[in-house]
C-alpha positions in Angstrom: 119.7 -2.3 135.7 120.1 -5.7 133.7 118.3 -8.6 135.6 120.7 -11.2 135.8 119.6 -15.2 135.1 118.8 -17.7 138.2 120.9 -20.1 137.4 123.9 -17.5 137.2 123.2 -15.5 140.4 122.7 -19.0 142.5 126.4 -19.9 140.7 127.6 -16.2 142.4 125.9 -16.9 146.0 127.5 -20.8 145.8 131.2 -19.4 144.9 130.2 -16.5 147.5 129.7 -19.3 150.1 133.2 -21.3 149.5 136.2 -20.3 151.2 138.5 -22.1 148.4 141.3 -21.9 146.5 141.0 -20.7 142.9 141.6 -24.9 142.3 140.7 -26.4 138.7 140.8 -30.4 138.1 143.8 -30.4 136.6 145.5 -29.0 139.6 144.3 -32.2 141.6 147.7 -34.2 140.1 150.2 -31.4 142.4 147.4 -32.0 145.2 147.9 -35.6 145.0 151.5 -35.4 144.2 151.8 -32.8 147.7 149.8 -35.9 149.2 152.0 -38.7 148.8 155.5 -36.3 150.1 153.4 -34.8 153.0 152.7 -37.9 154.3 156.4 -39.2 154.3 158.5 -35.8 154.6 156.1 -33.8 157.2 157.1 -33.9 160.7 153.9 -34.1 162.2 151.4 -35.5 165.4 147.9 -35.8 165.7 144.7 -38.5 166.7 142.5 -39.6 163.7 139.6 -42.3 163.8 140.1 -45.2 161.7 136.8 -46.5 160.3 136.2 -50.0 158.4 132.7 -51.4 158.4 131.1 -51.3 162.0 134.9 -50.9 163.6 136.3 -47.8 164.6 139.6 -47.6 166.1 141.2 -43.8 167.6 144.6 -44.1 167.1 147.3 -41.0 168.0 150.3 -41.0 165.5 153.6 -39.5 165.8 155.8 -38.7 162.7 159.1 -37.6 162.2 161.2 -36.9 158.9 165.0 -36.3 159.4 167.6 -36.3 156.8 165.4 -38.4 155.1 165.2 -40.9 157.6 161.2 -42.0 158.9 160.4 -42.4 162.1 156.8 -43.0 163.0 155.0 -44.5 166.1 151.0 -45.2 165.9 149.4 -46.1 168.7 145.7 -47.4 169.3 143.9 -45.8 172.3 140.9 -48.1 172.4 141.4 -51.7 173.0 144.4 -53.1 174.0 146.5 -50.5 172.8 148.3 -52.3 170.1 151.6 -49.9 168.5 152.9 -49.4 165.1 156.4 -48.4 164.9 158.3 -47.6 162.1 162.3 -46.6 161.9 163.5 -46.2 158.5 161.7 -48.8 156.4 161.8 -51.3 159.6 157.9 -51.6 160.9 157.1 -53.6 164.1 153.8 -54.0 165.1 153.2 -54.7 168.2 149.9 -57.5 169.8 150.1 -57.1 173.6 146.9 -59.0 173.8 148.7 -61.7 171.3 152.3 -61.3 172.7 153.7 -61.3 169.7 155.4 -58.5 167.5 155.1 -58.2 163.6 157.9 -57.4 161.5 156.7 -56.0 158.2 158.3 -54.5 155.5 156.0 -52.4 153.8 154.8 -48.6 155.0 151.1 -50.0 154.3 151.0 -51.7 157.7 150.0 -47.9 158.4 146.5 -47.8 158.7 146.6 -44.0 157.8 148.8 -44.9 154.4 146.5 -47.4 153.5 143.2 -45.5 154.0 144.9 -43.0 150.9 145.2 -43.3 147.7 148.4 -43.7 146.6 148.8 -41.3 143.7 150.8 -41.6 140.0 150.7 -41.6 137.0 150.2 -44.8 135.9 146.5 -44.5 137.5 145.4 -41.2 135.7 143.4 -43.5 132.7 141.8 -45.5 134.9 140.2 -42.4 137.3 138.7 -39.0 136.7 140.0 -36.3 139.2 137.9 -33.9 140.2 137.8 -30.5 143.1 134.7 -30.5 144.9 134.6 -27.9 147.7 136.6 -26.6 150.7 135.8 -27.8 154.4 137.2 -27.8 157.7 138.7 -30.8 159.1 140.4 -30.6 162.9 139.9 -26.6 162.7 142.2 -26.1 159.7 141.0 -25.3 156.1 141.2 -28.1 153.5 140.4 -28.7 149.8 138.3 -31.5 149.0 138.7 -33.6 145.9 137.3 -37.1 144.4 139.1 -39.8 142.7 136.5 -41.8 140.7 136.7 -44.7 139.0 136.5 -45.1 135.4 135.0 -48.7 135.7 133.4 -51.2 137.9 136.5 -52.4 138.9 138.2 -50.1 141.1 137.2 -48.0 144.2 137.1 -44.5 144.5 138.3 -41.9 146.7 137.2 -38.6 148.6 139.9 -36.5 150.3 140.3 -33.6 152.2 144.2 -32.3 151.7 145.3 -29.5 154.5 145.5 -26.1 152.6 149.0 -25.6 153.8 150.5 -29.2 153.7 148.0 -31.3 151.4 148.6 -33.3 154.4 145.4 -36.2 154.2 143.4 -34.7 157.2 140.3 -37.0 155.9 139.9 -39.7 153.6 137.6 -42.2 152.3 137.4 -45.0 150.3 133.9 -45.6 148.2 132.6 -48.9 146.7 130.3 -48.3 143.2 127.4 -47.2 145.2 129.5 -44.3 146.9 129.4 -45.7 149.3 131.6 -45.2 152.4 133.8 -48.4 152.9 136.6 -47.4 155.2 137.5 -43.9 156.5 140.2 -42.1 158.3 139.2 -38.7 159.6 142.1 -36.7 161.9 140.3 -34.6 164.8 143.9 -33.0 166.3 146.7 -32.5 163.3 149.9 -30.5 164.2 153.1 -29.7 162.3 156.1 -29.6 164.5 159.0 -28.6 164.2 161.2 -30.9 166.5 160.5 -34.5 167.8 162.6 -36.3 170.3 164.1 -39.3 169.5 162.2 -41.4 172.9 159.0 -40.5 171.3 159.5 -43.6 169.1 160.1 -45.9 171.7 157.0 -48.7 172.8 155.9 -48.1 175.8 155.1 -52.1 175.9 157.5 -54.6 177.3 157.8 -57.1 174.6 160.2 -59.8 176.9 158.7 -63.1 175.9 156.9 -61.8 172.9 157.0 -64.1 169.8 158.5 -62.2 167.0 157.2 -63.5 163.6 159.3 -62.0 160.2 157.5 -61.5 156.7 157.4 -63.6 154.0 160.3 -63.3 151.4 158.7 -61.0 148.6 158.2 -62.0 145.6 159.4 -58.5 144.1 155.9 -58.1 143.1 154.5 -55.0 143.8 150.4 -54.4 145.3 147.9 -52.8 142.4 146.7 -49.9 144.4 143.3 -48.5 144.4 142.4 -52.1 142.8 139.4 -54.1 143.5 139.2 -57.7 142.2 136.0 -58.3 140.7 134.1 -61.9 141.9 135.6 -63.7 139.1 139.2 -63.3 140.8 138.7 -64.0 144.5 
């Protein structure tokens, strides 16, 4: 009986020991690309912990696609229990503690948008893509994949993309050091199927609040996955 090599039988026991998909790097563009339409065109609820620094923030988000209208309400269950809601591309968010209510125009005022990467083409010379392993993340079965940085310049990503959805059940965005600088991480995640419409209204009575509208744009859209060096602050 042939002896086979180390190296190659600790390669069989590691594949052995991975409950993945047969995944190669260049597959990681449809992941991402699955990303980016999960997040808008799933109908979906769940609680995931928002991590920057030394602040952590539980938030439960509800998400609805219809026709190909958005309706999404985030709301924070520490604190004072500020809300995100979105209808179509209107997003109020709302300060209780502040009394006011902000009117933005951009889905980035999501704190779960803006802890992902936001995928295309444009970024693929600037990052290498890479699958790493498989993991569980709130009891379903994801696929793990980094986005690294070809310079000093730009962060890089680690996600974890729900077998069935690609839906972004973790996420987290690394300085040069790998090292973790914010983080969202979903502990309940459910697809569903039908969401009522009241499931989108504020619980928070906002007579008296000061509403404050954005800033006229500029037309200029935000370099994502960018990080200015010292020079440019």
């Amino acid at each position: 009986m042939t002896k086979l090599p180390k190296r190659f039988k600790q390669s069989v026991i590691l594949l052995a020991g991975l409950v993945a998909l047969d995944v190669s790097a260049q597959d990681v563009r449809g992941w991402l690309n699955r990303m980016n339409r999960a997040i808008e065109e799933l109908s979906y609820e769940g609680t995931f912990v928002h991590v920057r620094g030394t602040s952590a923030e539980t938030l439960h988000i509800v998400h609805r696609y219809d026709a190909g209208h958005v309706s999404e309400r985030i709301v924070s269950l520490d604190g004072v229990g500020r809300e995100i809601i979105r209808q179509k591309d209107e997003i109020q968010c709302i300060l209780p503690d502040q009394r006011i209510v902000l009117l933005e125009d951009t889905r980035h005022a999501s704190p779960l948008v803006s802890a992902v990467p936001n995928y295309s083409e444009e970024l693929e010379p600037h990052y290498e893509f890479s699958v790493v392993k498989s993991a569980r993340v709130a009891k379903r079965p994801t696929q793990v994949f980094r986005i690294d940085p070809k310079d000093e310049f730009r962060y890089g990503y680690v996600v974890w993309l729900d077998h069935e959805t690609a839906m972004p059940l973790k996420a987290q965005l690394r300085d040069e050091m790998d090292e973790v600088l914010e983080q969202i991480h979903f502990t309940e995640f459910e697809v569903v199927d039908s969401i009522p419409s009241t499931a989108f209204q504020s619980t928070i009575d906002t007579e008296g609040f000061t509403w404050f509208h954005p800033p006229e744009s500029d037309g200029k859209k935000p370099l994502i996955l960018w990080r200015a060096t010292d020079e440019t602050r």
